[in-house]
C-alpha positions in Angstrom: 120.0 93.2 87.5 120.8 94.1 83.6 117.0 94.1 82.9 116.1 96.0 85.6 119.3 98.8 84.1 121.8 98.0 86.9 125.2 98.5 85.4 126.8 95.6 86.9 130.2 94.9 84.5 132.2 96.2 87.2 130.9 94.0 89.7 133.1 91.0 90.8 131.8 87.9 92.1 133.9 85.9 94.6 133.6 83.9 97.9 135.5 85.3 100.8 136.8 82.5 104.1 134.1 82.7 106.5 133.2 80.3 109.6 130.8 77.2 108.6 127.4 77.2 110.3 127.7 73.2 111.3 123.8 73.0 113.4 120.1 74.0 112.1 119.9 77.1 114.1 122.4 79.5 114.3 121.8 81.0 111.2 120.0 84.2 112.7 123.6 84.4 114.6 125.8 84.3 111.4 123.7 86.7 109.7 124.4 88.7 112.0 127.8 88.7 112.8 128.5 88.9 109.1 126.5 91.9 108.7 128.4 93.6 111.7 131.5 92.2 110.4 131.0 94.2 106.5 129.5 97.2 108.5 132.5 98.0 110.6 134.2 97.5 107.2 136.3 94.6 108.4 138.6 92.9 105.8 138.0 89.6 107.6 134.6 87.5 108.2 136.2 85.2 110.6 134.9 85.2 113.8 135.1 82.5 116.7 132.4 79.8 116.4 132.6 77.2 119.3 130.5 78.7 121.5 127.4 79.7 119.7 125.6 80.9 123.0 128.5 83.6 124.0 127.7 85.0 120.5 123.8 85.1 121.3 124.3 86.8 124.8 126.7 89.5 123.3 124.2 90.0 120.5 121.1 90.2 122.9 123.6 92.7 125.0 124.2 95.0 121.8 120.3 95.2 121.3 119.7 96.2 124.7 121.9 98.6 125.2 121.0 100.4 122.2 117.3 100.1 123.1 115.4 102.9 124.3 113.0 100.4 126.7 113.7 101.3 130.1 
């Protein structure tokens, strides 16, 4: 980012607690949930994991209802 001119000294680098992604799969699903999470400006990126489908469905919900498709 330097070359390109970025001023990036007052950047800080660090790794915030966030759920494990433990298949080969659900990584469409994280992304997502993560970007929603830092969107709403949420302090936390925690968000429940054991079922991995109820986080599909609500995520295929979201879409539709904000769709224009009849």
């Amino acid at each position: 980012m330097r070359k390109l001119g970025v001023n990036v000294s007052r950047w800080k680098c660090d790794t915030v607690a966030h759920p494990l992604q433990e298949d080969t799969t659900s990584c469409g699903v994280f992304a997502l949930k993560f970007a929603e999470h830092l969107l709403e400006g949420s302090s936390s990126l925690q968000f429940p994991t054991s079922n991995i489908d109820d986080l599909r469905r609500e995520i295929a919900t979201t879409i539709m209802t904000g769709s224009d498709c009849v």
